[in-house]
N, C-alpha and C positions, 0 to 999 in steps of 0.2 A: 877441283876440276870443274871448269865450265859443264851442264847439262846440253847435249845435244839440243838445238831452240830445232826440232821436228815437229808438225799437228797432224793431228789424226783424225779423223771423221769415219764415222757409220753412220750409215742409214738403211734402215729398216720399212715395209709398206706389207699390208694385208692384200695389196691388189698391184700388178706386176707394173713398174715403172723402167722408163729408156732412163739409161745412164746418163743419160746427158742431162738428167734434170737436177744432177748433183753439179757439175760444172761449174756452176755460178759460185756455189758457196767453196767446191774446192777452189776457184782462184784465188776468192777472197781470200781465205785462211794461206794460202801460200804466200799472197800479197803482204796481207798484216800480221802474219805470224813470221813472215822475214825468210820464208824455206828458200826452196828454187835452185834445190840440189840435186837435182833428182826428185822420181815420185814413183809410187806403184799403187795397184789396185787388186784386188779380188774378190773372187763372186761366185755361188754355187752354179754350176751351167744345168742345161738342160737335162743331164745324163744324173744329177746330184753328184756329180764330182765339183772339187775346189778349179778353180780357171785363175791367174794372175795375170796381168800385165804390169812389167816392171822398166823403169827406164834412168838414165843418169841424166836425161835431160830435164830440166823445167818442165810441170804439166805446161806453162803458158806455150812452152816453143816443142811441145809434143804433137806431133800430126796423128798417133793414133788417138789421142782425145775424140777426134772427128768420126773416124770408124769404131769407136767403141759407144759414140753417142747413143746410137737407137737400139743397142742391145737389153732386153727386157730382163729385170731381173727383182725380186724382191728381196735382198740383201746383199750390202756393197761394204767392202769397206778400204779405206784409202790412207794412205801413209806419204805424208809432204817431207822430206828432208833438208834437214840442216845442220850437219854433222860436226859434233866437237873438234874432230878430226877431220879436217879433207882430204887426208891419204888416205879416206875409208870409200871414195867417189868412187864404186865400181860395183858393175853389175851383181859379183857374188854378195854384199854387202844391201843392197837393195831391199827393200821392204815394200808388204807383206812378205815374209818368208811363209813357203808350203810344205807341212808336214812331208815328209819323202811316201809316208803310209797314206796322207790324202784324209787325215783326220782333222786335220783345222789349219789356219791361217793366221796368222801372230804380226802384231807390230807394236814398237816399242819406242816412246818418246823421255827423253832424261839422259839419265848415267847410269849403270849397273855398279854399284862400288867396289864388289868382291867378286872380278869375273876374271882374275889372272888365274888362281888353281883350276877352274874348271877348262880354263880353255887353253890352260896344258894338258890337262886330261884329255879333254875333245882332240887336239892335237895328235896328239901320240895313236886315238883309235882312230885319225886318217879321216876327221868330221868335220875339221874347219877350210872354210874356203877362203874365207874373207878375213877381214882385220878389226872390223866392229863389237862393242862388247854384246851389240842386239842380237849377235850371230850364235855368244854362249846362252843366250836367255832362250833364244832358240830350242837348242840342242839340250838343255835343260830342261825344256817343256816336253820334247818326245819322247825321254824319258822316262819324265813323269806322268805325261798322259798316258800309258799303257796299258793300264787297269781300267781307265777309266772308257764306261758306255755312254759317251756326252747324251746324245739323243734321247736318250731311252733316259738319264739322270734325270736331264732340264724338262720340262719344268714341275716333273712326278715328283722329284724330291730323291734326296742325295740316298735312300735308301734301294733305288732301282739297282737290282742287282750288284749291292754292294759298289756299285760306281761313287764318286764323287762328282759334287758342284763344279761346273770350270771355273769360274769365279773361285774356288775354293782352291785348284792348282794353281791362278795367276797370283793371290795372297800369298802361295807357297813360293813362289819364284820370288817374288817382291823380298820376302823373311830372310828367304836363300842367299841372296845375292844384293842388297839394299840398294842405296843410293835412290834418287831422285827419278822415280818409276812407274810412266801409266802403261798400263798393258789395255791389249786390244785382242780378241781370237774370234773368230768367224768360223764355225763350224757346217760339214755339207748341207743340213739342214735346215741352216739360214738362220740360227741364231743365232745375235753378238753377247759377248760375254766381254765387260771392261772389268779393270781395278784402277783406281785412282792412287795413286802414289806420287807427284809431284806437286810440292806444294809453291814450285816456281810456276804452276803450267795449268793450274786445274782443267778438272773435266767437269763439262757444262751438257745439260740437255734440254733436247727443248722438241717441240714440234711446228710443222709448217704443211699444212693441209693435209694429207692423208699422209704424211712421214712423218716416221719419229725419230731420230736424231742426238747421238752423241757426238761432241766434237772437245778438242783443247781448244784453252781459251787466249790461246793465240801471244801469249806470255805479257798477259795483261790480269790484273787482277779484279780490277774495278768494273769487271763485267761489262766491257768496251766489247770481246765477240758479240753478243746481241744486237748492237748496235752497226756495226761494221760487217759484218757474216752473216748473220740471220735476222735484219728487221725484220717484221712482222713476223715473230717466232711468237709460238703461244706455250704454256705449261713452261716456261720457263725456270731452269734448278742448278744452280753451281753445287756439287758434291766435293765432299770433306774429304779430306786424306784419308784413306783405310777403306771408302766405301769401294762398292762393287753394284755394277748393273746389269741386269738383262736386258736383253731388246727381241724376240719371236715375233717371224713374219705373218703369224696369225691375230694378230692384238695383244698378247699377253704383256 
């Protein structure tokens, strides 16, 4: 099965940035990573609740691009599609998906290869909306996140009240369910947590003045995103299959 060719970016800052200052680089990666199926966004708001905006159009031919430019935030993270399936082109199907609990924000670039039993299951308890396999990895995640106290985990360490790593449930998802798999989660606190799992797609990080920056590498291997997406990126790092990142709006 074709891997869904979707790119994903986070970006992270210690000092509150307008969203518009990501714009540049998400067109690129929509341009060069071939999306422009759709797009969505999410970002803790002012209240520390999760905020989305999701759409089936093009970011390029999205008018809320404009009215969400100046809003300040210091963690964003963004989901370009380009679906294996385009009977999947519908709002319920959209990414970032939003915990229903308001515990984090998920998106998902690749194929899930074993997501037919769960999302008969999800089915039957009345969970599925959509047609995407991003939608069981989903409902897979809030599951498993249940136990877990992210905030108070990251970055004390996975023994804060017996919680778990998030990084540590996105490995879990990836094990679960395989296939060709980068995960993304954005938590109300503003920090990202990735797992790198496609090794059609890698995940690349890098910074660019006071951001720091994970992105796909736009379904090139030879480290062509740097050049096309983020010239003048500095700390430049393509990550292995299996790794896992943080990113904390404090420096960490």
């Amino acid at each position: 099965m074709m891997s869904a060719m979707c790119e994903l970016l986070a970006v992270v800052s210690d000092t509150p940035f307008p969203i518009g200052d990501a714009w540049e680089m998400t067109a690129a990666l929509e341009r060069y990573g071939v999306a422009g199926f759709g797009w969505g966004a999410a970002w803790p708001g002012p209240d520390g609740r999760l905020v989305r905006h999701v759409s089936t159009a093009a970011f390029r031919d999205d008018p809320a691009q404009f009215a969400l430019a100046p809003v300040p935030v210091r963690s964003l993270l963004v989901h370009l599609r380009r679906p294996s399936k385009l009977s999947t082109l519908s709002i319920p199907d959209a990414q970032p998906f939003l915990d229903p609990a308001g515990r984090f924000a998920f998106c998902h670039n690749g194929d899930l290869a074993r997501w037919r039993p769960a999302r008969r299951r999800y089915q039957a308890e009345g969970r599925i909306a959509g047609r995407a396999d991003s939608e069981v990895g989903q409902r897979w995640l809030e599951d498993a996140w249940a136990e877990h106290s992210l905030e108070l985990a990251w970055p004390a360490g996975p023994a804060a009240g017996g919680a778990t790593d998030p990084c540590t449930t996105l490995t879990a998802l990836h094990a679960e369910l395989g296939g060709q798999a980068n995960l993304l989660a954005l938590t109300p606190g503003g920090g990202i947590h990735a797992y790198a799992g496609n090794t059609e797609n890698p995940v690349v990080s890098f910074r660019i003045g006071r951001l720091r920056l994970i992105t796909t590498a736009i379904y090139s291997i030879d480290r062509s995103v740097f050049r096309l997406v983020a010239p003048g990126s500095s700390a430049r790092r393509v990550h292995k299959p299996g790794s896992t990142l943080h990113l904390a709006p404090d420096g960490a």
